[in-house]
C-alpha positions as CSV (number, residue, x, y, z in Angstrom):
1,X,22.0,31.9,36.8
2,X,24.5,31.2,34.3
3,X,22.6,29.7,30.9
4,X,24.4,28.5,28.0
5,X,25.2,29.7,24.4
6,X,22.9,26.7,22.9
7,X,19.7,27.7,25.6
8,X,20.2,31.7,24.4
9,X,20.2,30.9,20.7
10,X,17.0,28.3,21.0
11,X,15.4,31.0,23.2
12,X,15.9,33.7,20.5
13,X,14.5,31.5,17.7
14,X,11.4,30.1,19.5
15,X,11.2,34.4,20.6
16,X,11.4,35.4,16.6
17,X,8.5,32.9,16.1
18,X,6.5,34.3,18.6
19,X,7.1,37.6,17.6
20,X,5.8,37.4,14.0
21,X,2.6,36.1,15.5
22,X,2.5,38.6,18.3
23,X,2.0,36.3,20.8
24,X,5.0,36.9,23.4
25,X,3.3,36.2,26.6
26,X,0.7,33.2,25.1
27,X,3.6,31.0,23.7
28,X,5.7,32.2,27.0
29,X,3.0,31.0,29.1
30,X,2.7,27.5,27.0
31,X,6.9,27.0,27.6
32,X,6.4,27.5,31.2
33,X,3.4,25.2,31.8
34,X,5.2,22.6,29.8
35,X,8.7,23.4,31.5
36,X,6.3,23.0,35.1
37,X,5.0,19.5,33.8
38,X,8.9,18.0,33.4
39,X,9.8,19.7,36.9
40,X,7.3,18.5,38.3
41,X,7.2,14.5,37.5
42,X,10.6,13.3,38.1
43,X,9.9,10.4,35.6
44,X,9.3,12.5,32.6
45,X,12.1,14.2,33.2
46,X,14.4,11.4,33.5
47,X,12.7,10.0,30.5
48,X,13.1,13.0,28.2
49,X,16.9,14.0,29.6
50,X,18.6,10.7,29.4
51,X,19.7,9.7,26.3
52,X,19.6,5.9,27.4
53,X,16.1,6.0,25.8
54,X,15.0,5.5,22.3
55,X,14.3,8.8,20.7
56,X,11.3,7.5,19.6
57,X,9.7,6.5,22.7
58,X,10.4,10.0,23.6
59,X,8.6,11.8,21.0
60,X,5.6,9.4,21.6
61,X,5.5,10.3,25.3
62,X,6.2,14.3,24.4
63,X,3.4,14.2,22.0
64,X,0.7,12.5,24.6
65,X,1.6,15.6,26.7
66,X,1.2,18.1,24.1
67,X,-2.0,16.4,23.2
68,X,-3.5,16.4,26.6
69,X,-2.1,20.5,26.5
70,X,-3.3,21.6,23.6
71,X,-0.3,23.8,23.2
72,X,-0.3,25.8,20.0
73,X,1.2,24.7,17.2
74,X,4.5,26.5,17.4
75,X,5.2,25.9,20.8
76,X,4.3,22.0,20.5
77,X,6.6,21.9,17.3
78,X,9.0,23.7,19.1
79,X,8.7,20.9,21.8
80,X,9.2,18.5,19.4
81,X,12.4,19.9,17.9
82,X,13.9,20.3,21.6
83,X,13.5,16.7,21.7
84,X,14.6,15.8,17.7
85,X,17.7,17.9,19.6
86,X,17.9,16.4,22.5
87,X,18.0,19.5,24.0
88,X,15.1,19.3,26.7
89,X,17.9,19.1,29.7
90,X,18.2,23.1,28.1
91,X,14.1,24.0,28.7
92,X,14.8,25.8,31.9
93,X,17.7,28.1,30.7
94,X,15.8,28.7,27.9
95,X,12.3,29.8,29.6
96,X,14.5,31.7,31.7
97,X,16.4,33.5,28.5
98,X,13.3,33.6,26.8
99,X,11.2,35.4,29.8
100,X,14.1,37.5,29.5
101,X,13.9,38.6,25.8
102,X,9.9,39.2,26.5
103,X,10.4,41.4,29.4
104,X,12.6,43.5,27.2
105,X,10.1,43.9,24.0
106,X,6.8,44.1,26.2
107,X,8.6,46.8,29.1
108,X,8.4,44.6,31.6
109,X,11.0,45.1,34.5
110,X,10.8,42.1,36.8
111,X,12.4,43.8,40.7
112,X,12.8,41.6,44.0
113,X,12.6,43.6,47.4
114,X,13.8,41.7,50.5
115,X,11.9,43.8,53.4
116,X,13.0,42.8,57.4
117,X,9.2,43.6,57.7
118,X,5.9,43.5,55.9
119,X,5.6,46.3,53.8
120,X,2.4,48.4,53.8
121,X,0.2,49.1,50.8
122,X,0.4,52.1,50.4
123,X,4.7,52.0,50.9
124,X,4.6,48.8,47.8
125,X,2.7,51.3,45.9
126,X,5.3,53.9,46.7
127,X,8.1,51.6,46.0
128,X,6.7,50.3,42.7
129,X,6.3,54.0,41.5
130,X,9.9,54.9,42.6
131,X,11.3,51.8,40.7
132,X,9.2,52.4,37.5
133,X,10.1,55.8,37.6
134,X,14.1,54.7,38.1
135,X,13.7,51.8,35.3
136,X,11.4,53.3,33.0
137,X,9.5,50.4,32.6
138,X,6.3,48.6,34.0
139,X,7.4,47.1,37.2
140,X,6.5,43.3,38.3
141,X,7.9,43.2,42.2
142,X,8.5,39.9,44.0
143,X,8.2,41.0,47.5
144,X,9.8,38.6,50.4
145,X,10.8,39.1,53.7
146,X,14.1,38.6,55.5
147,X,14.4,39.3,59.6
148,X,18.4,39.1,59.2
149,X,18.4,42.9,57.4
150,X,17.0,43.9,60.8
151,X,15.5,47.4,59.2
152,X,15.3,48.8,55.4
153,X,15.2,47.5,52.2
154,X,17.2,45.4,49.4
155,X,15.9,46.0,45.8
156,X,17.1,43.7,43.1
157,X,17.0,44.7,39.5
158,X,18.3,42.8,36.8
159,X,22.1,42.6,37.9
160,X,21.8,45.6,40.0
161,X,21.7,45.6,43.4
162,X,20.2,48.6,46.0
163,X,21.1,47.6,49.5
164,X,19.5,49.7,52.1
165,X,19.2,47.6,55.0
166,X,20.7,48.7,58.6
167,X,22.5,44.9,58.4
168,X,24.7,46.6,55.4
169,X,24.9,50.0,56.9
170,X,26.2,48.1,60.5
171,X,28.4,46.0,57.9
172,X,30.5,49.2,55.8
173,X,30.7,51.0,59.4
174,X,32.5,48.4,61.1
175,X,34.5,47.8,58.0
176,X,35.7,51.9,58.6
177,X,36.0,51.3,62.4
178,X,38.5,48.2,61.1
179,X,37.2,45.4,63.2
């Protein structure tokens, strides 16, 4: 996901704030509950990303929400000055740079496996180990399955990549073989 400048530089901020109170994951968790909320009723979010409405009516409707939250006070004046902004359209990139900036100060690595079967417990556990070991961090993996790999395992990590399904091994022999 590409995010822009203006998302990275509000995510930083709202991340400094949080960081002089120590409270990462607590004002992280408040951004993505109220990031949920605008995904999730298609009227608010046309209400808060089109600047056809009054700014006003906006803040009114922004601060019902936060009310019925009962966010804490940085992350509902943080809110507020997404609005003042007109930058709500940005919320997702900037959850998602945000989430980002946490992972990093809290050792967090978050890894996606893609599996052409269910993996065992005791091979997760294995795997997990393996990936902390390789990243150094505390590992968070988002385990899915995909039949097409037909065997093995693809590991996503950050912008890495470890592909070790048969489908890829089938795939670079037939690229040798030329066919």
């Amino acid at each position: 996901m590409i995010t822009s400048n203006i998302a990275k530089r509000y995510a930083r901020a709202f991340f400094a704030v949080a960081g002089e109170q120590n409270s990462y994951e607590e004002y992280y968790g408040e951004l993505s509950l109220f990031a949920a909320i605008i995904r999730d009723n298609d009227n608010l979010s046309e209400l808060l990303s089109n600047p056809v409405y009054d700014k006003g009516d906006k803040k009114k409707v922004v601060d019902q929400v936060l009310q019925k939250l009962n966010l804490s006070l940085p992350t509902a004046n943080f809110i507020r000055l997404l609005v003042e902004k007109r930058r709500v359209a940005s919320l997702e990139d900037i959850e998602v740079n945000y989430r980002k900036l946490m992972d990093d100060a809290i050792g967090i690595s978050r890894v996606q496996v893609k599996s052409a079967f269910p993996l065992t417990a005791e091979l997760a556990t294995n795997l997990k180990r393996g990936l902390e070991s390789l990243t150094g961090k505390k590992v968070e993996m988002q385990i899915s399955e995909d039949a097409s790999l037909l065997g093995g395992v693809v590991v996503r990590v950050g912008d890495k990549l470890y592909d070790g399904s048969i489908k890829a091994q089938l795939n670079d022999m037939m690229k040798l073989l030329g066919s």
